[in-house]
C-alpha positions as semicolon CSV with decimal commas, in nm:
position;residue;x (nm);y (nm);z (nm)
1;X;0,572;1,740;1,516
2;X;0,622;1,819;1,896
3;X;0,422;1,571;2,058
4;X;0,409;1,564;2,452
5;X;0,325;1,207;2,513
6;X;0,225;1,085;2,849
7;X;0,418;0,829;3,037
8;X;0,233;0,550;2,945
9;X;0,295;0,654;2,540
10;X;0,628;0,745;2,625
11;X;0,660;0,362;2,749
12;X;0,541;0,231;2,409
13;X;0,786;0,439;2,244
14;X;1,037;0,308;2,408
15;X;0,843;-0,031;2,410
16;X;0,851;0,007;1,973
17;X;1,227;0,148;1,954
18;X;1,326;-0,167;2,098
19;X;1,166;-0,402;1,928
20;X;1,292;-0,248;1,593
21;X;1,613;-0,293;1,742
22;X;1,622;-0,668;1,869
23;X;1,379;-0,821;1,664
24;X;1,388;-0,641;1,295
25;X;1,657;-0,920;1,096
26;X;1,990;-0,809;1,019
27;X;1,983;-0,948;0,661
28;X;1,650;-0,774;0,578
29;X;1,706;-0,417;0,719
30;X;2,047;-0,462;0,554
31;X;1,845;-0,527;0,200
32;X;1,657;-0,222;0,265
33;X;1,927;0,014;0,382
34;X;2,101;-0,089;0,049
35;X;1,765;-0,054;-0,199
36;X;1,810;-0,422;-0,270
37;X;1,460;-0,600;-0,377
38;X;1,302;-0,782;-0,118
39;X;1,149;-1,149;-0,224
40;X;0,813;-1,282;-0,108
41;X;0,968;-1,489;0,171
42;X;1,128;-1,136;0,325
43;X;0,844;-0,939;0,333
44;X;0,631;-1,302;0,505
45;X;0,911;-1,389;0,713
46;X;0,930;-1,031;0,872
47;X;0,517;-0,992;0,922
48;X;0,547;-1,320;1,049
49;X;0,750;-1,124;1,291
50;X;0,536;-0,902;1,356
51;X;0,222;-1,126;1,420
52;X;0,446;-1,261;1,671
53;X;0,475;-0,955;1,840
54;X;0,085;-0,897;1,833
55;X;0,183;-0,627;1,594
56;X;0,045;-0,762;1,253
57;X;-0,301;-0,668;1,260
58;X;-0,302;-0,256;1,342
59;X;-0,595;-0,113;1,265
60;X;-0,808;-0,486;1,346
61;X;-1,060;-0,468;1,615
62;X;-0,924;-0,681;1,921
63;X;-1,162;-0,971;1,893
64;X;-0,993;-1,038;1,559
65;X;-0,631;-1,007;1,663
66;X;-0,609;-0,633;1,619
67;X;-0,391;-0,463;1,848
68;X;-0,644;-0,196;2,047
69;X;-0,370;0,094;2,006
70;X;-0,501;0,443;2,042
71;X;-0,432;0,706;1,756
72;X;-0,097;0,850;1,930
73;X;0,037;0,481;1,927
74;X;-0,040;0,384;1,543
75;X;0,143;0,693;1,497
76;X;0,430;0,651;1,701
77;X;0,500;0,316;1,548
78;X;0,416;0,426;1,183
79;X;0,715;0,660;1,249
80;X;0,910;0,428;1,441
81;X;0,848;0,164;1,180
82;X;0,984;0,404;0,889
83;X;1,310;0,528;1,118
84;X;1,372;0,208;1,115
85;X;1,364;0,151;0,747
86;X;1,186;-0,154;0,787
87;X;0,888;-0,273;0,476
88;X;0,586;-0,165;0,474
89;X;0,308;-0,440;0,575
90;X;0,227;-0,567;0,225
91;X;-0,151;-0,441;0,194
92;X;-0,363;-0,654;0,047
93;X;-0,462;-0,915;0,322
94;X;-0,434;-0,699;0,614
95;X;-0,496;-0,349;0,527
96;X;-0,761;-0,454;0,233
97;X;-0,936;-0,797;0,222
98;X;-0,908;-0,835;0,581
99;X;-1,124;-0,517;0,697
100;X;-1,393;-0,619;0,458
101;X;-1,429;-1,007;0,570
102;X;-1,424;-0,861;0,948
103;X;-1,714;-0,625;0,837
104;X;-1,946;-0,794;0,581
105;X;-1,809;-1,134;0,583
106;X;-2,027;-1,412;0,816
107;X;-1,882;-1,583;1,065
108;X;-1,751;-1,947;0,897
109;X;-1,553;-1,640;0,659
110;X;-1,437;-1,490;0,927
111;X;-1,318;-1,772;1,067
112;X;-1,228;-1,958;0,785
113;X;-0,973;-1,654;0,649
114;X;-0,869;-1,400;0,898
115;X;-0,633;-1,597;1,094
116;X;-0,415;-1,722;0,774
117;X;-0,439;-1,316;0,711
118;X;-0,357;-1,195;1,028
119;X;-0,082;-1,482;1,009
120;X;0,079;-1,365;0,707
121;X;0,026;-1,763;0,596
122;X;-0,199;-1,667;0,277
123;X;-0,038;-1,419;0,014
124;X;-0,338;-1,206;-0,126
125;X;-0,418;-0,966;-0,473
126;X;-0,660;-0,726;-0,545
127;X;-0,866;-0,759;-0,886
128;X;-1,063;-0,431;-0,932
129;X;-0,935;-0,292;-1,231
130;X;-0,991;-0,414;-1,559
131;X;-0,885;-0,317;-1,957
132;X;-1,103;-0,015;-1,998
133;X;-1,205;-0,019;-1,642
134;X;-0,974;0,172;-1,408
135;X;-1,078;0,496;-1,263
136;X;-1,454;0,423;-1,404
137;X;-1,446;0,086;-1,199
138;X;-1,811;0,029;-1,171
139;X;-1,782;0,015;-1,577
140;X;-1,615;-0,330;-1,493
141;X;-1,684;-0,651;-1,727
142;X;-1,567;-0,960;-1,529
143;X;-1,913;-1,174;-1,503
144;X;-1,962;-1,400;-1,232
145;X;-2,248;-1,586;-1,355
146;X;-2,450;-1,854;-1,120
147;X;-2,437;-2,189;-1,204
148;X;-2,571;-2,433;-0,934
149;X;-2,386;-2,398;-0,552
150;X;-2,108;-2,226;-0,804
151;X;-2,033;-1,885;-0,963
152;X;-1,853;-1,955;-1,345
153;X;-1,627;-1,645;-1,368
154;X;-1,491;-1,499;-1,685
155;X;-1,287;-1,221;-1,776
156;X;-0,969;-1,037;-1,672
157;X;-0,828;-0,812;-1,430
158;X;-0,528;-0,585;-1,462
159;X;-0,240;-0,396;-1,284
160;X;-0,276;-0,699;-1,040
161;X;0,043;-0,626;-0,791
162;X;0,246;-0,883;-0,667
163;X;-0,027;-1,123;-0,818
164;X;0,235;-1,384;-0,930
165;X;0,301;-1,475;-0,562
166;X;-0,044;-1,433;-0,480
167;X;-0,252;-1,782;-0,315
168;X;-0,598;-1,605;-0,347
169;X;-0,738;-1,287;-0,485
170;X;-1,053;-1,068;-0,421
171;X;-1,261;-0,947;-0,677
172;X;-1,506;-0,752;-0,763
173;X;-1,728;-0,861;-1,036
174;X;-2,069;-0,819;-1,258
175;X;-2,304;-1,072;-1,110
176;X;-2,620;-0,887;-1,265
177;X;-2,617;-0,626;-1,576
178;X;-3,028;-0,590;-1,529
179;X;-2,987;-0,258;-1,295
180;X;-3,033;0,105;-1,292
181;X;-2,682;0,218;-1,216
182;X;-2,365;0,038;-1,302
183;X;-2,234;0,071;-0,975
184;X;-2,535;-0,164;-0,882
185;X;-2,510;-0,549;-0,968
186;X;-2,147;-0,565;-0,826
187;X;-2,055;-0,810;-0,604
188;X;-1,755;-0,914;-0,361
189;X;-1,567;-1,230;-0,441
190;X;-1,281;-1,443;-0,329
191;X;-1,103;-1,637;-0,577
192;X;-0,811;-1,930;-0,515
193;X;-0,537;-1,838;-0,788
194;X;-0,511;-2,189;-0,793
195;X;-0,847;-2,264;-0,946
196;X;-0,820;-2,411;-1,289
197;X;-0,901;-2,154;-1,565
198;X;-0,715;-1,869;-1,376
199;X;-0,377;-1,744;-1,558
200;X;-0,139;-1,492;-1,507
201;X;0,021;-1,279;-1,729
202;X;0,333;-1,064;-1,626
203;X;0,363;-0,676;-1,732
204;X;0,725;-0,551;-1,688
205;X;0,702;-0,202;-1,551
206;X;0,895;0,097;-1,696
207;X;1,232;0,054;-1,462
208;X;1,212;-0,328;-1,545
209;X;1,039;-0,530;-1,291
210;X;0,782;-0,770;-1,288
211;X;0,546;-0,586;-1,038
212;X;0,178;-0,602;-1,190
213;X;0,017;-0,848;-1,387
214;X;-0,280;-0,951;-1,596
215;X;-0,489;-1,179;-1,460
216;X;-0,731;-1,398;-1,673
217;X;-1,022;-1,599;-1,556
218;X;-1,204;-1,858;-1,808
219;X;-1,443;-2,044;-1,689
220;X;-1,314;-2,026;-1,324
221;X;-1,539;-2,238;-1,092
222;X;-1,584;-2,093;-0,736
223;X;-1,789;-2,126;-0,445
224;X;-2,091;-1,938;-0,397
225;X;-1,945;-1,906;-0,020
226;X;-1,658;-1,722;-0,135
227;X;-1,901;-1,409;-0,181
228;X;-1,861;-1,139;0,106
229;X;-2,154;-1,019;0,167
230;X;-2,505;-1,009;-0,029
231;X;-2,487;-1,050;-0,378
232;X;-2,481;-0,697;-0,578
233;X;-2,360;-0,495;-0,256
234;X;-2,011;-0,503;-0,399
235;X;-1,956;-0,152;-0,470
236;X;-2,045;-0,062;-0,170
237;X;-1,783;-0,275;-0,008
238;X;-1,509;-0,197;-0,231
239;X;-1,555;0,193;-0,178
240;X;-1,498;0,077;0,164
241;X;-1,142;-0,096;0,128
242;X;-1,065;0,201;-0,141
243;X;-1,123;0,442;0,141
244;X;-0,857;0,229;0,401
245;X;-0,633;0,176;0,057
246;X;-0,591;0,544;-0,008
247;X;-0,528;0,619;0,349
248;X;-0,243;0,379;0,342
249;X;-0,128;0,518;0,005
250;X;-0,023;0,830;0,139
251;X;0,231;0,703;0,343
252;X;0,326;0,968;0,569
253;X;0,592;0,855;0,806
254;X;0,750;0,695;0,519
255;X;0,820;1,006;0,327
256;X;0,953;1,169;0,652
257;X;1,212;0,908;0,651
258;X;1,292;0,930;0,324
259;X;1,291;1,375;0,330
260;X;1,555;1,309;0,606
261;X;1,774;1,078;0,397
262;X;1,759;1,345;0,155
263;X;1,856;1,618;0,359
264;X;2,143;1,388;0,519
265;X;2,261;1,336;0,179
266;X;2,346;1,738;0,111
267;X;2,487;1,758;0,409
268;X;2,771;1,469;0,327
269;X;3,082;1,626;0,274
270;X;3,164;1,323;0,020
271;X;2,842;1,397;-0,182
272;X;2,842;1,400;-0,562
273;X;2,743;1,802;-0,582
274;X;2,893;1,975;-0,294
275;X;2,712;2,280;-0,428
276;X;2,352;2,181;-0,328
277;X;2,472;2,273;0,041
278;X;2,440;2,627;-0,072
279;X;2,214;2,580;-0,337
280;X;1,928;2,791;-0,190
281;X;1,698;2,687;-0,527
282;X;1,737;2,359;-0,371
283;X;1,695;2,401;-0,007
284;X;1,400;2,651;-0,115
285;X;1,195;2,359;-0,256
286;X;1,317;2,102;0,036
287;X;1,193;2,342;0,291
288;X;0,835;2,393;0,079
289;X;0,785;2,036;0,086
290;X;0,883;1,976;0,479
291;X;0,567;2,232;0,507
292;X;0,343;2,006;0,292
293;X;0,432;1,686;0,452
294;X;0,355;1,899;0,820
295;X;0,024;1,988;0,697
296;X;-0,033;1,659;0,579
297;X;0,067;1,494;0,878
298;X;-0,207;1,660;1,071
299;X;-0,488;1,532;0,806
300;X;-0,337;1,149;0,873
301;X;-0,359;1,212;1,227
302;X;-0,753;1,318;1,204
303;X;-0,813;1,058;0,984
304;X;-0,659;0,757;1,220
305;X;-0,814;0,963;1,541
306;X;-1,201;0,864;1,333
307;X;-1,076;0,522;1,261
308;X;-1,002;0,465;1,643
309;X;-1,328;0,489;1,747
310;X;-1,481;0,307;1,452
311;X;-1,513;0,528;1,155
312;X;-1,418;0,356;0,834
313;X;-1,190;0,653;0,664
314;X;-1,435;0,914;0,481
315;X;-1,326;1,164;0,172
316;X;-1,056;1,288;0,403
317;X;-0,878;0,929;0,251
318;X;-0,890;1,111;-0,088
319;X;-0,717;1,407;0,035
320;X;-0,456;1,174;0,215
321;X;-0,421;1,003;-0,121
322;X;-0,369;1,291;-0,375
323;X;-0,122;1,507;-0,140
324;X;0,062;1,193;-0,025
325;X;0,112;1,069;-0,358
326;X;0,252;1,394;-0,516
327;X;0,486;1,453;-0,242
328;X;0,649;1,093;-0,286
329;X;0,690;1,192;-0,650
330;X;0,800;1,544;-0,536
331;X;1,093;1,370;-0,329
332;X;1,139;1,107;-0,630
333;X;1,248;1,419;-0,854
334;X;1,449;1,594;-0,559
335;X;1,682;1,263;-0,504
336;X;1,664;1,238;-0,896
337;X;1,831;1,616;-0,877
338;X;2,084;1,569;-0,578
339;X;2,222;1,260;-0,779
340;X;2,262;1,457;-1,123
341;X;2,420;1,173;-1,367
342;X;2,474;0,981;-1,133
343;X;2,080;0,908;-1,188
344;X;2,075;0,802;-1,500
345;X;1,862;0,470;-1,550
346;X;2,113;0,156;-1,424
347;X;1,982;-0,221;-1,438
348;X;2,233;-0,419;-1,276
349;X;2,190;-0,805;-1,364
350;X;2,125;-0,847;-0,974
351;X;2,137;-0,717;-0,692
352;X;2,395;-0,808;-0,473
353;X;2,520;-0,638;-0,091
354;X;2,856;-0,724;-0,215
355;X;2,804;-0,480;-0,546
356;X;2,971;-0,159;-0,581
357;X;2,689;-0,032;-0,745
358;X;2,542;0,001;-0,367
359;X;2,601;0,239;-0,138
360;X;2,439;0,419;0,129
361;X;2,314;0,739;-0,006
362;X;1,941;0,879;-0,071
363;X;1,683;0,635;-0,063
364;X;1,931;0,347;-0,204
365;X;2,187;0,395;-0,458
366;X;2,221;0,717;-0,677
367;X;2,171;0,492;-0,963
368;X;1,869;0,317;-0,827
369;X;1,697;0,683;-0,785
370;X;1,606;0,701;-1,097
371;X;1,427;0,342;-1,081
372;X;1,240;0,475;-0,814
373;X;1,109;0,792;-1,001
374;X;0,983;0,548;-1,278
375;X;0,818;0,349;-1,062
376;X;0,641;0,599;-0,860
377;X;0,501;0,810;-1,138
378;X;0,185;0,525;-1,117
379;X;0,175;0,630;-0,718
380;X;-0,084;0,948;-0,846
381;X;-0,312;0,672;-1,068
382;X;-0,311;0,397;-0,883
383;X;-0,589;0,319;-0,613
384;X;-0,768;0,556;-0,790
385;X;-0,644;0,821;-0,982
386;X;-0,594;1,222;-0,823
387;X;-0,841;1,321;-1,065
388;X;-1,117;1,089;-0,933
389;X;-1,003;1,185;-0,588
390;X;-1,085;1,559;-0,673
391;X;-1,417;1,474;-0,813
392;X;-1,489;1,266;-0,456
393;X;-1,367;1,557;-0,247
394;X;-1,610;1,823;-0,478
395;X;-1,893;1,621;-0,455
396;X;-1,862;1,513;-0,078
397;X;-1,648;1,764;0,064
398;X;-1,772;2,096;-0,136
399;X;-2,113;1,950;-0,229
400;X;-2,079;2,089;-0,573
């Protein structure tokens, strides 16, 4: 996009491109230039980073360590953040948990959690969906059932990312089944993983890693403080970190950076199929999704220009959400094409700089594409799935 920024934004710019350039670690950027996995302590140690910077907490208002940026800035350091190549900000304590303790949490809460969040100190999960209970959340089972100055939880949650490293997790849960509608009786909870009775069960993913989990609560003891909000008023609180999840999901300036690797790639002269140079199939569908990715570009732009002046993210966080989602899979199958056999599905026994298996095309290795095409096929169900993002958009976009 041709952007004339003023002085003051071009200053930032500037301000951003050099502190991606002094302060972003060698050994991590090399990790991600390479496709190697990053562990825990890379992804804290590099927020951490960040928080120093005042640069942990985008989207926060001020008075909770939020940076204050305007819409042009967020989006000149979401795209200076993905030229960079640098990881994402993992979501679930800043971008999720955190918006909802600032909004509906009281103040010992807020006090209590969003520093260690803002600080990167406390590694967070999300438990929403369930066995049974994934894009029909509010059919959920996990009861939460008073028992003195406690709530007695029991139940289990699934596709719980990352939640093997996780110190807490948020949940929602049934804390009443006497209602009219499902989504009612729903209610907001924070759970230490370390509480006895909570277990967690590993899931290996398609391409082999240990990404989501099952997590199982019996008889789990917690706090009746650890409930955000008013009891039953969950649903309406998790719509509201959905709606900030989905924006995220679509992951804009990420996909630019990645569309660009690609089209650096066919332009190698050492490339594995010279031919896609003049492969005008090829090029064809590059240049179709280039226009998507525009067009998309300008929704993410509205969307952050609402949540500036203190709009939570409306349906328009579906639309992000579908279209961002199918183009990442859209670029998964392009790399998977450019490599040709070179793609086919490789495990190494780990991941080393040093391997040969690691070079410096696409996004990672030619074998590794294919990794990342079985990973990313969940990117269109999870957070809720495109089809429950089209009945959102019909109902509060089209009214029908």
């Amino acid at each position: 996009m041709h952007t004339n920024f003023t002085p003051e934004e071009q200053n930032f710019e500037q301000e951003v491109q050099a502190f991606f350039k002094d302060k972003y670690p060698n050994d991590i950027k090399r990790k991600q230039d390479h496709a190697v996995p990053l562990m825990k302590e890379d992804f804290i140690r590099w927020q951490k980073v960040l928080f120093a910077q005042g640069w942990a907490a985008i989207n926060w208002p001020v008075e909770y360590g939020g940076t204050g940026w305007s819409t042009v800035q967020k989006y000149i350091f979401a795209n200076e953040m993905a030229k960079a190549n640098a990881p994402a900000i993992v979501p679930f304590g800043l971008g999720m948990v955190g918006p909802v303790i600032y909004t509906y949490g009281n103040e010992e809460q807020k006090q209590r959690f969003l520093p260690d969040i803002a600080a990167s100190n406390v590694w967070w999960c999300q438990g929403y969906s369930e066995p049974g209970s994934g894009s029909d959340l509010a059919s959920l089972k996990t009861r939460a059932d008073r028992d003195g100055n406690e709530y007695i939880l029991n139940g289990t949650k699934t596709w719980t990312t990352l939640g093997q490293m996780a110190d807490w997790i948020f949940c929602l849960v049934r804390t009443s089944s006497d209602v009219a509608r499902k989504q009612e009786g729903i209610s907001f909870i924070l759970v230490d993983m370390k509480t006895p009775g909570v277990s967690v069960r590993p899931i290996i993913t398609i391409e082999g890693d240990h990404e989501v989990n099952e997590v199982h609560f019996e008889d789990v003891r917690v706090p009746l403080n650890n409930l955000i909000g008013e009891e039953g008023k969950g649903w309406t609180y998790g719509k509201v970190l959905l709606q900030h999840e989905r924006t995220s999901i679509a992951g804009v300036a990420r996909s630019e950076y990645r569309l660009n690797r690609l089209k650096d790639k066919i332009k190698n002269a050492n490339m594995t199929q010279p031919s896609l140079q003049n492969d005008s199939n090829f090029l064809r569908k590059i240049a179709a999704l280039e226009i998507e990715l525009k067009a998309l570009e300008y929704t993410e732009l509205r969307t952050l220009a609402a949540v500036s002046v203190g709009k939570a993210p409306g349906p328009e966080s579906s639309l992000l959400k579908i279209r961002g989602t199918e183009i990442q899979q859209c670029l998964d199958e392009l790399f998977m094409e450019a490599a040709g056999y070179f793609s086919l599905p490789y495990v190494p026994n780990q991941y080393s700089l040093e391997s040969k298996e690691i070079n410096h095309v696409g996004f990672g290795s030619d074998s590794v594409s294919s990794l990342q095409y079985f990973n990313n096929r969940k990117a269109s169900i999870y957070g809720g799935s495109n089809e429950i993002q089209k009945n959102i958009i019909a109902k509060h976009v089209l009214g029908l």
